[in-house]
C-alpha positions as CSV (number, residue, x, y, z in Angstrom):
1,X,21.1,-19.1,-47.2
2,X,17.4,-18.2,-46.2
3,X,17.7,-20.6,-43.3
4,X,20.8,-18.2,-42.5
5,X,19.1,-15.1,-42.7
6,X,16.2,-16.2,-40.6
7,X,18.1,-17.5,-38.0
8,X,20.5,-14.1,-38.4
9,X,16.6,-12.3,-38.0
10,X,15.8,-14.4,-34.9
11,X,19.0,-14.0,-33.2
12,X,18.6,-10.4,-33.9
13,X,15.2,-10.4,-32.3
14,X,16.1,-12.0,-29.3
15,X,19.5,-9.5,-29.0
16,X,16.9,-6.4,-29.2
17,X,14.5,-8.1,-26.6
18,X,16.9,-8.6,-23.9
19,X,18.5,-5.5,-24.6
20,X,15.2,-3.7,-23.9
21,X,14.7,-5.7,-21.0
22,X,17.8,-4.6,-19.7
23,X,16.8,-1.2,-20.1
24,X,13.1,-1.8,-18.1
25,X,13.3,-0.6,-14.7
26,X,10.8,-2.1,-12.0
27,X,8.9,0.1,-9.3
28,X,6.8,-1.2,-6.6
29,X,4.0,1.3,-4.7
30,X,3.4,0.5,-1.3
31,X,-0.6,0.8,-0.8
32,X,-3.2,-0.3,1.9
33,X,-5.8,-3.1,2.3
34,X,-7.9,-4.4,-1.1
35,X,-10.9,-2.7,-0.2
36,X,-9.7,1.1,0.6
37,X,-8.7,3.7,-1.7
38,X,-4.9,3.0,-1.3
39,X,-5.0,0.5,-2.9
40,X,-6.8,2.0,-5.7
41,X,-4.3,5.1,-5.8
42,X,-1.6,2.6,-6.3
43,X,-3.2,0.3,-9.1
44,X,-4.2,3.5,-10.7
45,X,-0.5,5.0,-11.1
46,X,0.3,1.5,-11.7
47,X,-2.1,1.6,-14.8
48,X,-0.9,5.0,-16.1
49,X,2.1,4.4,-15.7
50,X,2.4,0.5,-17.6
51,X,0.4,2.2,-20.3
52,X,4.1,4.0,-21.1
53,X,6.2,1.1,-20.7
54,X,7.0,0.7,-24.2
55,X,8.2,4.4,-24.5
56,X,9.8,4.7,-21.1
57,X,11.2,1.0,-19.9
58,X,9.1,1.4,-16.6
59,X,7.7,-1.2,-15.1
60,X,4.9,-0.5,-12.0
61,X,3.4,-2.8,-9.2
62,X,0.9,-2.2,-6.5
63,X,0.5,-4.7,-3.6
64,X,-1.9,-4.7,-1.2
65,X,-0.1,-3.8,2.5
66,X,-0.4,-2.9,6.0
67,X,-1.2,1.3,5.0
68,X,0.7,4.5,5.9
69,X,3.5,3.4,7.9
70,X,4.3,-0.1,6.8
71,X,4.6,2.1,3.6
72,X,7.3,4.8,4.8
73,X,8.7,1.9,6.6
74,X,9.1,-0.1,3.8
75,X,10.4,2.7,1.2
76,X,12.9,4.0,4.6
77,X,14.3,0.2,4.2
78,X,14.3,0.1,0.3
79,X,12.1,-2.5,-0.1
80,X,9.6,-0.1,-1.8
81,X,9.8,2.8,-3.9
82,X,6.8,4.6,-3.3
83,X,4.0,4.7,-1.2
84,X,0.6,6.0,-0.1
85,X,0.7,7.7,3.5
86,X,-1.7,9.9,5.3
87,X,-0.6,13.3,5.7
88,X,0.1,13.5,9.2
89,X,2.4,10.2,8.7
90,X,4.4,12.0,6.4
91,X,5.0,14.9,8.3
92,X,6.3,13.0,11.5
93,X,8.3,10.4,9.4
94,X,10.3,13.5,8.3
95,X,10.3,15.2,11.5
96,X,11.1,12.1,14.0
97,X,7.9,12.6,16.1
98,X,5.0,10.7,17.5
99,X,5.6,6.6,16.2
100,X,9.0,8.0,15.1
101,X,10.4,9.4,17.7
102,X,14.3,8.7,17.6
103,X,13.6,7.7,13.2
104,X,13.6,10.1,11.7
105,X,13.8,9.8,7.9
106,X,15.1,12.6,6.6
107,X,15.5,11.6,2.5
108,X,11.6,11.2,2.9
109,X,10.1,13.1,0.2
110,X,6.8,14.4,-1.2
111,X,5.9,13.6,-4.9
112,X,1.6,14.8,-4.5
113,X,-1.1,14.8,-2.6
114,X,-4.4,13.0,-3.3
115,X,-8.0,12.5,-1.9
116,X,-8.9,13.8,1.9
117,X,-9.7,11.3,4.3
118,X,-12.1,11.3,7.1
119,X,-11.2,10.0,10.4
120,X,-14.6,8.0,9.9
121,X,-16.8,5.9,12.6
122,X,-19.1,3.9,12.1
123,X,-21.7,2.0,14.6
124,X,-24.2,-0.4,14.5
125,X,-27.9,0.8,15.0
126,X,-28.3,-1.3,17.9
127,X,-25.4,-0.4,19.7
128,X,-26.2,2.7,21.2
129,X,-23.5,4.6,19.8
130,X,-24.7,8.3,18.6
131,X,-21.5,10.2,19.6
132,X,-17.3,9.3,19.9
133,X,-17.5,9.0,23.7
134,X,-20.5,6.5,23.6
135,X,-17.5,4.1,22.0
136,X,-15.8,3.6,25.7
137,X,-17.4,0.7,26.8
138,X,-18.2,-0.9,23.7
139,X,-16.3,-3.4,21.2
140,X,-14.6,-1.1,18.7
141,X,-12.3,-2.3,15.6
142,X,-9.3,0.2,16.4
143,X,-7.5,-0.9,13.0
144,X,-4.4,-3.6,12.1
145,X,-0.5,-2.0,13.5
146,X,1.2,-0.2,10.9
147,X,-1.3,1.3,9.6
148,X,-2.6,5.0,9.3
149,X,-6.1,4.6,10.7
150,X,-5.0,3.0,13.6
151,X,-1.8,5.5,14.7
152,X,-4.8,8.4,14.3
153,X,-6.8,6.2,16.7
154,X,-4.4,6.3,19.4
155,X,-3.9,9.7,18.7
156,X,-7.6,11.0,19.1
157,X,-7.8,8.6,22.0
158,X,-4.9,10.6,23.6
159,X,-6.0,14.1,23.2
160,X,-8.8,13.1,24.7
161,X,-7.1,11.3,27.8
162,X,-8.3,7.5,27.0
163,X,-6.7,4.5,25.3
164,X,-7.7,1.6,23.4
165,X,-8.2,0.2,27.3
166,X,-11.5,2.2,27.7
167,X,-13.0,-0.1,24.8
168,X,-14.6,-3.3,26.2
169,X,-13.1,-5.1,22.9
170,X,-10.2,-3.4,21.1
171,X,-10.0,-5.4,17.8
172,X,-6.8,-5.0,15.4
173,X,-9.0,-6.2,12.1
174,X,-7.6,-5.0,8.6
175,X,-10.1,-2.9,6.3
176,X,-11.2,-6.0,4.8
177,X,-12.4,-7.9,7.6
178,X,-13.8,-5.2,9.8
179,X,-16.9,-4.7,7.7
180,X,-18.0,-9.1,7.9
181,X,-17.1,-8.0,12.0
182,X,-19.8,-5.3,12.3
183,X,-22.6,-7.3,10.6
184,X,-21.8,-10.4,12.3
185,X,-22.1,-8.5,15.7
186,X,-18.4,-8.8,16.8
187,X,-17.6,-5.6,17.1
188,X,-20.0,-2.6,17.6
189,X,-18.1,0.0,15.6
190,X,-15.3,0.3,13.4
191,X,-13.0,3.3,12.3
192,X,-11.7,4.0,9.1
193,X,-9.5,6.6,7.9
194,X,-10.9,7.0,4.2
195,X,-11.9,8.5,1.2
196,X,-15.5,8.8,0.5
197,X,-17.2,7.3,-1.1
198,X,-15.6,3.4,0.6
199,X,-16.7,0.0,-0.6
200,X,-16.1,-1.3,2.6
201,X,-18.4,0.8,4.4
202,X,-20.9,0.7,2.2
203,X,-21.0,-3.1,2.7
204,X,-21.2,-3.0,6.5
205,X,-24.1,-0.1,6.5
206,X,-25.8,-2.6,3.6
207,X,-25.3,-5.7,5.7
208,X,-26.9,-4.5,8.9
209,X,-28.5,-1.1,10.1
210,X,-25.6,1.0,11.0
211,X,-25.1,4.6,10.8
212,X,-21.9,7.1,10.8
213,X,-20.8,8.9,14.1
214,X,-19.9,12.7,14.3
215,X,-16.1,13.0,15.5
216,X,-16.5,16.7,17.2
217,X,-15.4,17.9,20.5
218,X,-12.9,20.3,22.4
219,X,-10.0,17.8,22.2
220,X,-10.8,17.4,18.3
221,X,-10.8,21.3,18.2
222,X,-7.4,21.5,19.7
223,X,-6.6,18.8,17.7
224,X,-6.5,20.7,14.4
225,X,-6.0,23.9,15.3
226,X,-2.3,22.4,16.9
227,X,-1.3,20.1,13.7
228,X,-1.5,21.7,10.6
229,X,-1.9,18.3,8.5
230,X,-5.2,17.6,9.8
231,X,-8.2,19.6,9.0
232,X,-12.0,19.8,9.8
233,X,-14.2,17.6,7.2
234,X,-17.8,16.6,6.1
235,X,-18.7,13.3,5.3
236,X,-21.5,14.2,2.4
237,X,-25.2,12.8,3.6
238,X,-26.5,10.1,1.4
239,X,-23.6,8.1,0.7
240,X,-24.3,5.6,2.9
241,X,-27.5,4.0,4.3
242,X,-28.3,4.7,7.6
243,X,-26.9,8.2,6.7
244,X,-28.9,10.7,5.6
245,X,-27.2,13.9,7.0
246,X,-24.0,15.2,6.8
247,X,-21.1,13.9,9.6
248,X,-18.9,16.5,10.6
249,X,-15.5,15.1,11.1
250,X,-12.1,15.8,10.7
251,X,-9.7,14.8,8.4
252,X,-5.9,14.2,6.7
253,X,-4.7,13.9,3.0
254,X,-3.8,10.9,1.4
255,X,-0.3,11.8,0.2
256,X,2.1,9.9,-2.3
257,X,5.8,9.6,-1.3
258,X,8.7,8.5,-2.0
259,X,12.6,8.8,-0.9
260,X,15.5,10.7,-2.2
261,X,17.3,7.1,-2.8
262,X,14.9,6.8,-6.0
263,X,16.1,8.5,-8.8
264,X,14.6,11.8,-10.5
265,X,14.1,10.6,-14.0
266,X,11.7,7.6,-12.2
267,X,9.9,10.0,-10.1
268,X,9.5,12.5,-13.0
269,X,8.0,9.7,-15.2
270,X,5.7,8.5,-12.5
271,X,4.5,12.1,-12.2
272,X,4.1,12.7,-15.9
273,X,1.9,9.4,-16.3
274,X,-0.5,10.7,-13.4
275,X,-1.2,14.5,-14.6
276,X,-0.4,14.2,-18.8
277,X,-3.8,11.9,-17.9
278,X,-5.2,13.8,-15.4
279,X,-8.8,13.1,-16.4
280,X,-8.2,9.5,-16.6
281,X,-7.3,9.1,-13.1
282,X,-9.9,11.4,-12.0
283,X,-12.0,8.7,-13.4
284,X,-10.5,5.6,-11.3
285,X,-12.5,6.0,-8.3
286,X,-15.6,8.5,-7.0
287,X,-13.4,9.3,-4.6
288,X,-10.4,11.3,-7.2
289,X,-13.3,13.1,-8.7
290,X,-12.6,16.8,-7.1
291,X,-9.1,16.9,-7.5
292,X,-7.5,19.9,-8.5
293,X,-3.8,20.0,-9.9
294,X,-2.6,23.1,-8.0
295,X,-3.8,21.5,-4.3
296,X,-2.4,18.3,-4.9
297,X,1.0,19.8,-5.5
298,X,1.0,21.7,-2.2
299,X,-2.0,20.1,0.6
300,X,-1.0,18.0,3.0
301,X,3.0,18.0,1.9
302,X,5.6,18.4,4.9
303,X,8.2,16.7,3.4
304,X,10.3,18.4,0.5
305,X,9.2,17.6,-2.5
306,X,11.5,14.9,-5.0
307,X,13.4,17.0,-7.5
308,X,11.7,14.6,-10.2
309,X,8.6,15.8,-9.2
310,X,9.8,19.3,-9.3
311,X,11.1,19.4,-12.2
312,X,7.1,18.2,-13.6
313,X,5.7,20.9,-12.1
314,X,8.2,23.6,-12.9
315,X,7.8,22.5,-16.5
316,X,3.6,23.0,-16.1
317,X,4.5,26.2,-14.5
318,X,2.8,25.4,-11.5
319,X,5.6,26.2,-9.3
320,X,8.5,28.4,-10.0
């Protein structure tokens, strides 16, 4: 009889354990190259969010990926569920501009924003590279397709009536190689659209003497005073070596997003797992350490935001 009941116990066990397994839902965050802060956003939800799973039955991964808009491409298709994105990626995903002219995604929506993000340049010492024209000419990483960094590439190179064929070497590295390209004298520059402060750049201005670039200019003027997801931006002095002074830039949002296909309760538990331990993922990365609740619900957001989210903030009485 005790054989019974312990085999009765077992079976019972085993009922209960695929029964909550057939409860656990499975979410996957689209997020950048290993050595940005993408990829960091999305291991950070990921953490907060599989520190729950017990209570809530979701289940959170964060690959690495090709950035911004392999990420809207990949949540548009339903391969993901949720992805980083600059801000100005968001906004013409929705809208069926620039890279998605004629694609429109219109169930594109917003869930919060995150760290700003430098359009950043960097240049080797012995280059001869002090300002953004004094690229044309030179070999210049312009970033991997399907990502964010290098869509605002060809964008700034627009406004300002070039393209990639003014560089003497246009080089589609990812994030994590460009950094091994500058120091071994591949490339003279590289660009990175980025939170501050990067790993990556920190090993290429610590591998060889290399120093940031001001991004400033009539075309970047018009720039930002024509799209209202970008913004001027500082790069704080002393982050870097090479660097003592502050870089004036300009800038996006990273944003998270996700699509009106994923349902609210998911999105609302994603959300709560983020801001119930707000100064746990402040503490993730240097880069999350000035963020403030009420602009990340609002800055850099085109798209509308997911009723699951909404329904977070409306409970926080953030928004009405």
């Amino acid at each position: 009889m005790k054989f019974l009941n312990m085999t009765g116990l077992a079976l019972a066990a085993t009922l209960s354990t695929q029964a909550a397994s057939a409860e656990e839902k499975f979410i996957t965050i689209g997020t950048g190259g290993q050595t940005g802060v993408y990829f960091v956003v999305g291991q950070s939800i990921c953490r907060l969010v599989n520190r729950e799973t017990e209570k809530t039955g979701l289940k959170c991964t964060a690959p690495s990926t090709g950035g911004s808009i392999a990420n809207i491409n990949a949540i548009k298709a339903g391969d993901m569920d949720m992805g980083v994105a600059q801000s100005d990626w968001q906004y013409h995903a929705y809208n069926g501009t620039s890279q998605f002219e004629g694609q429109k995604f219109d169930k594109l929506r917003a869930v919060f924003s995150v760290h700003g993000e430098p359009f950043t340049v960097v240049a080797r010492a012995d280059s001869g590279v002090n300002t953004f024209e004094d690229l044309f000419g030179k070999r210049v990483n312009v970033g991997n397709p399907g990502s964010g960094q290098r869509a605002t590439m060809d964008v700034v190179l627009n406004a300002m009536g070039k393209s990639d064929k003014d560089f003497a070497l246009a080089s589609e590295l990812k994030p994590a190689e460009q950094s091994a390209a500058l120091g071994d004298n591949k490339v003279d520059a590289i660009i990175y659209t980025v939170g501050h402060p990067n790993g990556s750049i920190q090993e290429a201005t610590s591998t060889v003497d290399a120093k940031l670039i001001p991004v400033t200019g009539e075309a970047i003027d018009k720039l930002v005073a024509d799209n209202p997801y970008y913004a001027k931006a500082v790069i704080p002095g002393g982050l870097y070596n090479g660097t003592a002074d502050d870089v004036e830039t300009f800038g996006v949002k990273a944003t998270f997003v996700t699509s009106a296909d994923v349902p609210d309760d998911v999105v609302y538990t994603v959300v709560k797992a983020v801001f119930d331990n707000f100064d746990r993922f402040k503490g993730l990365h240097p880069a999350f350490a000035n963020l403030k609740e009420e602009e990340m619900i609002k800055d850099g957001l085109s798209a509308p935001l997911h009723p699951g989210a909404e329904k977070y903030y409306k409970e926080r009485g953030w928004i009405n």
